[in-house]
C-alpha positions in Angstrom: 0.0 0.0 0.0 1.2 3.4 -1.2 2.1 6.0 1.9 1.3 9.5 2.4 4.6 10.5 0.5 4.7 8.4 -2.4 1.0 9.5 -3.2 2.6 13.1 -2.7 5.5 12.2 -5.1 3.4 10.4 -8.0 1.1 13.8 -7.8 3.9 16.1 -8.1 5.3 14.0 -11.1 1.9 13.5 -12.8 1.1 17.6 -12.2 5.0 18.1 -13.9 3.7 15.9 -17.0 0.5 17.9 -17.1 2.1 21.5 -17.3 5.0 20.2 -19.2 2.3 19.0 -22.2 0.4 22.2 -21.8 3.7 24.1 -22.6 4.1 21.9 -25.7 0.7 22.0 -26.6 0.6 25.6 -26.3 4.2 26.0 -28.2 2.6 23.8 -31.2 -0.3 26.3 -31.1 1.8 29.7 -31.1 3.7 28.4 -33.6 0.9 27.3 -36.2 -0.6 30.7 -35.4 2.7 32.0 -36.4 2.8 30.2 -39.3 -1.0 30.8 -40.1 -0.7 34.4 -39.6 2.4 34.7 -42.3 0.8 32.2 -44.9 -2.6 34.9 -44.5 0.0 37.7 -44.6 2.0 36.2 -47.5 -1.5 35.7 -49.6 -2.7 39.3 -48.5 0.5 40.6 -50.1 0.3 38.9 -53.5 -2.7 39.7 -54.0 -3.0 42.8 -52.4 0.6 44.8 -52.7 1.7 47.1 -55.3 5.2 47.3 -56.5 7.1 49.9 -58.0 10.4 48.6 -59.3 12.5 46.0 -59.8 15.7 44.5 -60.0 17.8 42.3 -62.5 18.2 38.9 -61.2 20.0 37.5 -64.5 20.2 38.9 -67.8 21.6 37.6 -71.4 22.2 39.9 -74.3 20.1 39.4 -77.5 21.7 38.3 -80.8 18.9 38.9 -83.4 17.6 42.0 -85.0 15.0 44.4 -83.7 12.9 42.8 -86.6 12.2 39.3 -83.7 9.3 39.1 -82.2 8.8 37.5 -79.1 5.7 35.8 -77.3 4.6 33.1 -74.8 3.5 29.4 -75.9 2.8 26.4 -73.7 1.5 27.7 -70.9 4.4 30.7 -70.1 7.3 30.1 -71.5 9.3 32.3 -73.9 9.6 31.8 -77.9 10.9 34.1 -80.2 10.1 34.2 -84.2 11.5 36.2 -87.1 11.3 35.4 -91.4 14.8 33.1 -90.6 13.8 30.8 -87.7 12.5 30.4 -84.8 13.6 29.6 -80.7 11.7 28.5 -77.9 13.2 29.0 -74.4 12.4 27.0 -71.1 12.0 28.3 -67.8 15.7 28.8 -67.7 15.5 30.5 -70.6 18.3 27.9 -71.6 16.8 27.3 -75.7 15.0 24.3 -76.1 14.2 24.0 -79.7 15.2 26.1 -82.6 14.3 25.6 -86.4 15.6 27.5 -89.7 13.3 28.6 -92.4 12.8 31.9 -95.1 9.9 33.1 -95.0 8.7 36.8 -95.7 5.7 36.6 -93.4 5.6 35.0 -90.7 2.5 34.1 -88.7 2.4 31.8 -85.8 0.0 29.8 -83.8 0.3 27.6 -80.5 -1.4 25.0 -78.4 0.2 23.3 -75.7 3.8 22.2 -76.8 3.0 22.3 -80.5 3.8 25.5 -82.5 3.0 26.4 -86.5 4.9 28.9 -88.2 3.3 29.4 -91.7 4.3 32.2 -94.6 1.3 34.2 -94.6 0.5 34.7 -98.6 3.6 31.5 -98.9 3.0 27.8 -99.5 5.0 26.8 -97.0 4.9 26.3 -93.1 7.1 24.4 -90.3 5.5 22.5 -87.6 7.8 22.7 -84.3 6.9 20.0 -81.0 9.3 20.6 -78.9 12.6 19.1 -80.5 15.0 20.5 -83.3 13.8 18.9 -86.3 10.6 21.0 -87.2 8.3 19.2 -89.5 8.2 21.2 -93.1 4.6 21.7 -94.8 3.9 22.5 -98.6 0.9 23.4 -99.9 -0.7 23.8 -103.1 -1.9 27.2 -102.5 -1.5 31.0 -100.5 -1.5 30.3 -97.3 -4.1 32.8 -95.2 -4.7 31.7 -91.4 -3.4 28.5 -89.7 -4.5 27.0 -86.3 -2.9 24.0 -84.2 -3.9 21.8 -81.6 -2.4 20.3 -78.6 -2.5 16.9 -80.3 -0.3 18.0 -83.9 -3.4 18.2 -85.9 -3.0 21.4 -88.0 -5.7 23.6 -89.8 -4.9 25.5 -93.0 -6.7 28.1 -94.7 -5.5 28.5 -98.3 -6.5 31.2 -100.8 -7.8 30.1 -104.4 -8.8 33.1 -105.8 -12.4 32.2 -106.4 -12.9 30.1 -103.3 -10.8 29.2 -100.5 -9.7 25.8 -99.9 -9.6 24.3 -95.8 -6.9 21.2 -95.2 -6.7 19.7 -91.9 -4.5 17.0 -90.9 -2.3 15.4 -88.9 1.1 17.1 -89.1 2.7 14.8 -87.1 2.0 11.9 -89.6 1.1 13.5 -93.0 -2.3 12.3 -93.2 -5.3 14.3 -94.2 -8.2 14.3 -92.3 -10.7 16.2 -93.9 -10.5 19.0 -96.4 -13.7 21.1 -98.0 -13.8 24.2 -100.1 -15.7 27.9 -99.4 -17.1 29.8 -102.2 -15.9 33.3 -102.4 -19.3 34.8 -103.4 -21.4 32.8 -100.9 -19.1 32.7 -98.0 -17.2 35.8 -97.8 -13.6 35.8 -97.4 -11.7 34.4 -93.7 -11.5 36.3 -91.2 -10.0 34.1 -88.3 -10.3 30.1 -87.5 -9.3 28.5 -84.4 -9.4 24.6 -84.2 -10.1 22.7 -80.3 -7.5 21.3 -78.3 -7.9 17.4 -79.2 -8.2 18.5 -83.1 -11.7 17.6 -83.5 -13.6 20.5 -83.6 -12.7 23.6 -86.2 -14.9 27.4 -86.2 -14.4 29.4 -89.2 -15.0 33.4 -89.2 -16.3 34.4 -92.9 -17.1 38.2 -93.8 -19.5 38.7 -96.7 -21.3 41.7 -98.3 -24.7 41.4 -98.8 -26.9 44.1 -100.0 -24.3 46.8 -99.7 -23.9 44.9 -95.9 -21.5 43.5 -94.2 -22.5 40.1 -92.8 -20.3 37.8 -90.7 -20.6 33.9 -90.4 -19.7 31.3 -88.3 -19.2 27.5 -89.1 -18.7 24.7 -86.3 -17.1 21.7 -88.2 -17.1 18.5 -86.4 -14.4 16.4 -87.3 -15.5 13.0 -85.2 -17.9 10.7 -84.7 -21.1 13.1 -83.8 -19.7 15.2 -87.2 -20.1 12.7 -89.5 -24.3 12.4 -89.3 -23.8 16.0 -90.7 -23.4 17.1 -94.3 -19.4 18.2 -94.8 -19.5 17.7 -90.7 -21.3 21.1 -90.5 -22.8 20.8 -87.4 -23.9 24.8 -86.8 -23.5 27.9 -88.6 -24.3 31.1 -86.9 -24.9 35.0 -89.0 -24.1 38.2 -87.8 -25.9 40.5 -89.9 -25.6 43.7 -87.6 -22.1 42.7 -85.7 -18.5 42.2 -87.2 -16.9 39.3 -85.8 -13.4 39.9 -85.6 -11.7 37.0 -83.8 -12.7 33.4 -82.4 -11.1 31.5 -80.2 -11.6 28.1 -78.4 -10.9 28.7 -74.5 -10.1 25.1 -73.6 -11.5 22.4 -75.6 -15.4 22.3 -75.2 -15.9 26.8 -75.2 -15.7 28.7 -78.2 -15.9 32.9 -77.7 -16.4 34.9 -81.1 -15.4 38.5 -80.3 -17.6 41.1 -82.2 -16.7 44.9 -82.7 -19.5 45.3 -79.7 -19.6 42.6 -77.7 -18.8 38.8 -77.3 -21.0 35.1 -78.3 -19.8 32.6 -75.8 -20.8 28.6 -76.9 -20.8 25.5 -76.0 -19.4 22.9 -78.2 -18.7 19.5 -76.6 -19.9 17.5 -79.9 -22.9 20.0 -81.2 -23.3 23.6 -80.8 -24.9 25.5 -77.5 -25.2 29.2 -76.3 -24.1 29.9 -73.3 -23.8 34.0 -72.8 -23.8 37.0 -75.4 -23.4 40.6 -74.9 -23.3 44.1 -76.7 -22.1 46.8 -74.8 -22.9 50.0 -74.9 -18.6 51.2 -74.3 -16.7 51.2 -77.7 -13.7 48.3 -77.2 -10.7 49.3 -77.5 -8.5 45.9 -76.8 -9.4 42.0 -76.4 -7.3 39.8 -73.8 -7.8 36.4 -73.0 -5.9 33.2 -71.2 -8.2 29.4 -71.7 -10.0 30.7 -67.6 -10.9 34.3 -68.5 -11.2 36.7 -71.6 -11.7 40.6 -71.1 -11.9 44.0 -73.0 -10.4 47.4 -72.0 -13.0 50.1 -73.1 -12.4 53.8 -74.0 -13.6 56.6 -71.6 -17.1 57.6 -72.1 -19.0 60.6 -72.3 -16.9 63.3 -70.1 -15.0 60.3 -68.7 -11.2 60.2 -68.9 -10.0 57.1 -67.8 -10.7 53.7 -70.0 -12.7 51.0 -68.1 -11.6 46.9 -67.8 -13.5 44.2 -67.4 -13.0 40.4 -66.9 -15.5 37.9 -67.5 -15.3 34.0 -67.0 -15.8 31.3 -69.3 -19.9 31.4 -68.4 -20.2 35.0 -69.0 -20.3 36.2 -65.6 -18.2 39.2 -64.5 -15.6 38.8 -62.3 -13.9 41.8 -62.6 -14.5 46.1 -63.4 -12.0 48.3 -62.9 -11.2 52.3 -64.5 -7.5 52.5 -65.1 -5.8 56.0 -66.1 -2.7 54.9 -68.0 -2.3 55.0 -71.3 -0.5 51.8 -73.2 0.7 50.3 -76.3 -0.5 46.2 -76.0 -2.2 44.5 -73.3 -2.3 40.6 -72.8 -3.2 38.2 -70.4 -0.9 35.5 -68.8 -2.0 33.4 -65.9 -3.0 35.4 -63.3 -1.9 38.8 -64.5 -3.0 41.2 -67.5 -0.2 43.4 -68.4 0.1 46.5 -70.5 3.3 47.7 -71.2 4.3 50.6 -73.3 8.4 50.8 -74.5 8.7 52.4 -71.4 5.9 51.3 -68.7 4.1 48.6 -67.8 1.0 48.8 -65.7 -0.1 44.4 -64.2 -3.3 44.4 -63.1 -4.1 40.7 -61.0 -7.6 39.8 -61.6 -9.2 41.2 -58.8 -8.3 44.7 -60.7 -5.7 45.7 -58.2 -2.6 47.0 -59.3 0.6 44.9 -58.9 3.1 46.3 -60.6 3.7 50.0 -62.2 7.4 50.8 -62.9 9.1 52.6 -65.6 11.4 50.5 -67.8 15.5 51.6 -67.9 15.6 50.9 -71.2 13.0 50.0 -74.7 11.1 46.9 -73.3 9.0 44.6 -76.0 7.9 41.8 -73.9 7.3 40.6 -70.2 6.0 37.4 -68.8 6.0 36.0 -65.5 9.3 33.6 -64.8 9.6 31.0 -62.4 9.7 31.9 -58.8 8.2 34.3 -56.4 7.5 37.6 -58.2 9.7 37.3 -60.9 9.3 38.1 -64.9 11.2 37.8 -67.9 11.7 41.4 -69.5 12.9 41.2 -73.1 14.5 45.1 -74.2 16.0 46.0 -77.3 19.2 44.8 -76.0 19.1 41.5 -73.4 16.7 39.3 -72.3 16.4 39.9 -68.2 15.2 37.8 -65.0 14.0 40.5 -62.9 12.1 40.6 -59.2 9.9 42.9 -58.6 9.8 45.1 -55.6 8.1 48.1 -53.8 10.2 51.2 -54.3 
């Protein structure tokens, strides 16, 4: 049996256990508050601060002539183009494929790791996925849009004087999968195409006159299964008899947006043809951006206004951002989560809750910027060298 003083001693050690797990207990918790309370700070800031400047993390000095131009495929990483070639960087901007060519030209298109470089008003084009030996396209005729898909298969649009003449295959392989003509007269001439990430699924823009009018048409071509029940795998054509459509796109594989010179068509087309949203604004647009998540319009001022108003709208129509901005800028585009405008000398990044993230003025002519990997860092490509830079607040 346990005396007076053992009891005594077992208390004491049991009340020693208790306040020593209290203290751990309440360590742990100070210490997830801690790291809590910088993981809210930490989001607060990105989304939240504004930064003013930056500084050059790395830089390389550019080799080719003012005549490159310089853009984003796969997701956000760097490519350059010119009439002599083309480069595409990884996220070290080490180069990781390059391809020769001559063309007088150039246009380009891009989906996923698959880019087309075609010699607008050429027969020719060169098909680059990723490794050094771009695959090299003839055609028969003048070559007038192109669009690619994530999966190699390549649409052509090729001018035949009296009619224009559609291939689309796999340029991977070589093999045609479908080809049709358009009829000048009837049709109009192109305007834009865009083809759906898996290859399947092509919209045409036409623009005809018709009574002294300009009408605009759109053509959904289904190229599988559903697409054959159809006659020329037509599956829905849509006329714009009081808008111009200037530009389609397919955001993702199943949404289509046609952009008009008042509004936007949004549709659904996961085998047949849906709407989903449409809108004419009142604002005259003066720019278009768009990523595959979000597409949006910077309007000019209105009435006594001064300052030009953005919005962002999501791939159901519904808006998810308004904002009045009073800097003026050369080209705005959307990458991930920022939409930049830039000027040679400033560049305004709005993140899509329309707070400003970054307003700096350039030290020298800049042409490009894109985000780069790690924490607030882009890519800024001047007139002379191609920089890593971080972003900061003064």
């Amino acid at each position: 049996m346990e005396s007076l003083s053992e009891r005594n001693e077992n208390q004491r050690a049991e009340n020693a256990k208790r306040r020593h797990r209290r203290r751990i207990r309440l360590a742990i918790g100070t210490a997830a508050a801690v790291v809590l309370f910088l993981v809210i700070f930490n989001v607060w800031s990105y989304y939240t601060k504004d930064y003013k400047g930056y500084r050059i993390v790395d830089t390389t000095k550019r080799l080719d002539s003012n005549g490159t131009n310089y853009t984003v495929y796969n997701g956000s990483k760097l490519m350059k183009y010119s009439r002599d070639g083309a480069v595409g960087f990884n996220e070290k901007l080490d180069m990781d494929w390059s391809g020769s060519y001559n063309f007088a030209s150039p246009v380009y298109d891009s989906c996923g790791m698959y880019v087309v470089i075609a010699d607008q008003g050429g027969t020719e084009a060169c098909m680059f996925d990723g490794s050094d030996s771009p695959k090299e396209i003839k055609v028969l005729y003048p070559i007038s849009h192109v669009s690619i898909s994530n999966q190699g298969v390549l649409a052509v649009v090729m001018d035949r004087d009296s009619s224009d003449f559609v291939q689309i295959y796999n340029a991977v392989s070589g093999e045609l999968l479908v080809e049709f003509n358009t009829n000048v007269s009837e049709d109009g001439y192109p305007v834009d195409i865009a083809l759906s990430e898996d290859g399947t699924k092509l919209v045409t823009v036409y623009l005809n006159v018709t009574n002294g009018k300009p009408v605009s048409k759109l053509t959904f071509y289904n190229m599988g299964e559903v697409g054959k029940n159809y006659s020329n795998n037509i599956v829905s054509a849509k006329t714009f008899e009081k808008e111009i459509v200037s530009k389609v796109e397919f955001m993702g594989n199943d949404t289509v947006c046609a952009f008009t010179e008042q509004g936007y068509q949004l549709y659904e087309m996961k085998q047949i043809v849906h709407d989903i949203d449409s809108k004419t604004f009142k604002r005259k647009i003066k720019s278009v951006f768009l990523t595959e998540e979000n597409f949006g319009f910077v309007f000019e001022p209105q009435g006594s206004e001064e300052r030009q108003k953005v919005e962002l709208y999501d791939l159901s129509g519904k808006a998810r951002m308004s904002e009045y901005i009073d800097f003026s800028y050369n080209t705005v585009y959307m990458i991930e989560q920022d939409i930049v405008f830039i000027t040679e000398q400033e560049c305004h990044i709005l993140r899509k809750n329309g707070r400003e993230k970054l307003n700096c003025t350039f030290k020298s002519p800049v042409t490009f910027i894109l985000p780069a990997k790690g924490f607030n860092r882009y890519i800024l490509v001047d007139e002379n060298s191609i920089d890593v830079v971080k972003i900061r607040e003064d």
